[in-house]
C-alpha positions as CSV (number, residue, x, y, z in Angstrom):
1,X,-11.2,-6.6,-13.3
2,X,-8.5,-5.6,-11.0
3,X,-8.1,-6.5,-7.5
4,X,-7.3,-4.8,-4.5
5,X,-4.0,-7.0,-2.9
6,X,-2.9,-6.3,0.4
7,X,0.4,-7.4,1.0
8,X,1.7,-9.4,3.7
9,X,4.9,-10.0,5.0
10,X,5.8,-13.0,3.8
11,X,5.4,-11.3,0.6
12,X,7.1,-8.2,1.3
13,X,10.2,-9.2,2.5
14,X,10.9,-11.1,-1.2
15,X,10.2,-7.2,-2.7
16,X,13.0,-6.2,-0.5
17,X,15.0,-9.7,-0.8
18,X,16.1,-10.1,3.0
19,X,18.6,-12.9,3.1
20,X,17.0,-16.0,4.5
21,X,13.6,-14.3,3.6
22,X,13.4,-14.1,-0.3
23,X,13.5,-18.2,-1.3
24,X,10.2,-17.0,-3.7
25,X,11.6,-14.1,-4.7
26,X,11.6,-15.0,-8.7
27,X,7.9,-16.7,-8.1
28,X,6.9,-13.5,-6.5
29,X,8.4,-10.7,-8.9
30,X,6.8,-13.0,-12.0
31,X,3.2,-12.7,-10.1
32,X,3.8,-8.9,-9.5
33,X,3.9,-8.6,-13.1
34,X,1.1,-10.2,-13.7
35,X,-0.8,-8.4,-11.3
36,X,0.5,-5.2,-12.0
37,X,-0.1,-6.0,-15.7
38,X,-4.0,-6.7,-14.8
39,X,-4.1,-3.3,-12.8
40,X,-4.2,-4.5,-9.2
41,X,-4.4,-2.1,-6.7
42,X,-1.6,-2.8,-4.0
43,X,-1.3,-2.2,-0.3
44,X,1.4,-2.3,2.4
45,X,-0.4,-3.0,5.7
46,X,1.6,-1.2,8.7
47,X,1.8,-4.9,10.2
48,X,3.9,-5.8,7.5
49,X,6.0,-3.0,7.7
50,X,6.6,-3.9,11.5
51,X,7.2,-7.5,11.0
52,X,9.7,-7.0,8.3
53,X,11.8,-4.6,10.5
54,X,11.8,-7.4,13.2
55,X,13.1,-9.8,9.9
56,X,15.4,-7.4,9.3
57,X,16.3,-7.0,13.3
58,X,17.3,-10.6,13.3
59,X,19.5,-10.6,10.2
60,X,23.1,-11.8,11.4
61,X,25.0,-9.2,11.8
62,X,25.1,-5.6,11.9
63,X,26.0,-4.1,8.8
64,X,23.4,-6.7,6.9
65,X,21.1,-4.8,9.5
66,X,22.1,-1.3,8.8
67,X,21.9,-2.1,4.9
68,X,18.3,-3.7,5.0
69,X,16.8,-1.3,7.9
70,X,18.1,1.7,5.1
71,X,16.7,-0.5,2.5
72,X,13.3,-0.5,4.3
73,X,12.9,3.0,4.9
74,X,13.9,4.2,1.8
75,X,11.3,1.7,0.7
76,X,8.4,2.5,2.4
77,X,9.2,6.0,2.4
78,X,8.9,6.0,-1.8
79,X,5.6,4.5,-1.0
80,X,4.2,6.8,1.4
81,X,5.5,9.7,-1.6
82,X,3.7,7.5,-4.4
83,X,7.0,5.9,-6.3
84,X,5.8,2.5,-6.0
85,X,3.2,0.3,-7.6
86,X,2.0,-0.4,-3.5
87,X,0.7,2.5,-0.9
88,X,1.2,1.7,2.7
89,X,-2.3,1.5,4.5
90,X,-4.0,4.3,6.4
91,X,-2.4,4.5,10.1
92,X,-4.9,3.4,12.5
93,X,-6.9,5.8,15.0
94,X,-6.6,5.1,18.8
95,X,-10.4,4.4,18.7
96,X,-9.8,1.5,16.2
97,X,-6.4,0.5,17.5
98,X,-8.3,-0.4,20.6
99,X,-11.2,-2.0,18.9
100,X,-8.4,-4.3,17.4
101,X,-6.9,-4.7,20.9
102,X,-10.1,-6.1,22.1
103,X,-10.7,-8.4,19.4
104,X,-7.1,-9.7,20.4
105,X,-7.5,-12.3,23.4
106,X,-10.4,-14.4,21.2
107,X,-8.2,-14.2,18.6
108,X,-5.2,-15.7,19.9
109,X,-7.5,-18.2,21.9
110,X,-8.7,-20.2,18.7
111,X,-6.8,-22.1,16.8
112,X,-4.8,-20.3,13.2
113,X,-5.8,-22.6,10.9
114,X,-6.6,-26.9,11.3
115,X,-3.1,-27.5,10.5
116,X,-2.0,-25.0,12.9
117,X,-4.3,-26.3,16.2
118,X,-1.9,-25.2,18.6
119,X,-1.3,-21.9,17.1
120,X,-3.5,-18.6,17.6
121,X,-3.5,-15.5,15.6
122,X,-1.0,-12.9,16.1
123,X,-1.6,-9.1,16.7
124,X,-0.1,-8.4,13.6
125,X,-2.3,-11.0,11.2
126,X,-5.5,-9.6,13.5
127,X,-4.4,-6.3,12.2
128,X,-4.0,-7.5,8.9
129,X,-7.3,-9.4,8.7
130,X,-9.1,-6.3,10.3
131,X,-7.2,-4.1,7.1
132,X,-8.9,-6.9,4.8
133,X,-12.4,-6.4,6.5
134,X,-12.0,-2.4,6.4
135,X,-11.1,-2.7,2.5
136,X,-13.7,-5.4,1.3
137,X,-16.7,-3.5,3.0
138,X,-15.6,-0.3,1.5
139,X,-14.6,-2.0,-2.2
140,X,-17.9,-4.2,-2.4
141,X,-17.6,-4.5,-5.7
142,X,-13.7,-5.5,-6.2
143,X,-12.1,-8.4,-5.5
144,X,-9.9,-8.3,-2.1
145,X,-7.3,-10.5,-1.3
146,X,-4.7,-10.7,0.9
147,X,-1.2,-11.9,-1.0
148,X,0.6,-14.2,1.5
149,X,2.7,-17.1,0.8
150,X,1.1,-18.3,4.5
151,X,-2.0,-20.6,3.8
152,X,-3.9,-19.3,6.8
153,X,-3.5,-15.2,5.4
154,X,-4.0,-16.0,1.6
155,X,-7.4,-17.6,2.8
156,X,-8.6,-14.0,3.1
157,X,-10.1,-13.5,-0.6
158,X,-13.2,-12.3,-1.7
159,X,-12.8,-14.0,-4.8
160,X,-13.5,-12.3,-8.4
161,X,-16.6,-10.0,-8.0
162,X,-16.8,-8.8,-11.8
């Protein structure tokens, strides 16, 4: 049965092969074949939008940035219109922006992961993780994962519900 996948940056910014950001870019394009093959559902989380435009922000020089800013645009702009196998998520409400907010502090208070003790979670994974929560209660039935080459995000995963 097909999953829903959200994306996360890590991921993302191999689609869109940002120099010094695509190392898994083969390893990823053969697993979104595979995926999209089995009929997985994809998602673009609006946290992974914003983090790669900070990647993208930091690229070394300007025209590297204007090229890969354009890139991103036009890429998530296709995906907003439907021309890509991946929608971008729903934009969150102010009600449930702030919920997210206040979630925050506790968040970033506890520790990522055991190997990353002296790490909390960001904003942007809290958003992420709160995306995953949203899309697992309302997909019961359907395997929900979030696709992240970082161990602490690919934890989220329902695992196979067929």
């Amino acid at each position: 049965m097909s999953a829903i996948v959200l994306l996360d940056t890590s991921v993302y910014l191999n689609i869109l092969d940002v120099p010094g950001n695509n190392q898994n870019r083969d390893d990823i394009f053969a697993e979104f074949e595979i995926r999209l093959n089995q009929g997985d559902y994809f998602l673009l989380p609006m946290a992974a939008i914003w983090e790669t435009g900070n990647h993208i922000a930091d690229l070394g020089n300007g025209g590297l940035r204007l090229q890969f800013g354009q890139k991103l645009v036009e890429d998530v702009t296709r995906a907003i219109n439907g021309s890509t196998p991946y929608r971008p998520t729903h934009f969150p409400s102010r009600e449930e922006f702030l919920a997210w907010l206040a979630d925050f502090p506790l968040h970033a208070q506890k520790s990522k992961t055991a190997k990353k003790a002296r790490e909390g979670v960001s904003l942007s994974d809290l958003s992420m993780i709160k995306e995953w929560e949203q899309s697992k209660d309302r997909h019961s039935m359907s395997q929900v994962l979030i696709w992240s080459l970082d161990a602490d995000l690919a934890g989220y995963d329902t695992g196979d519900r067929t």
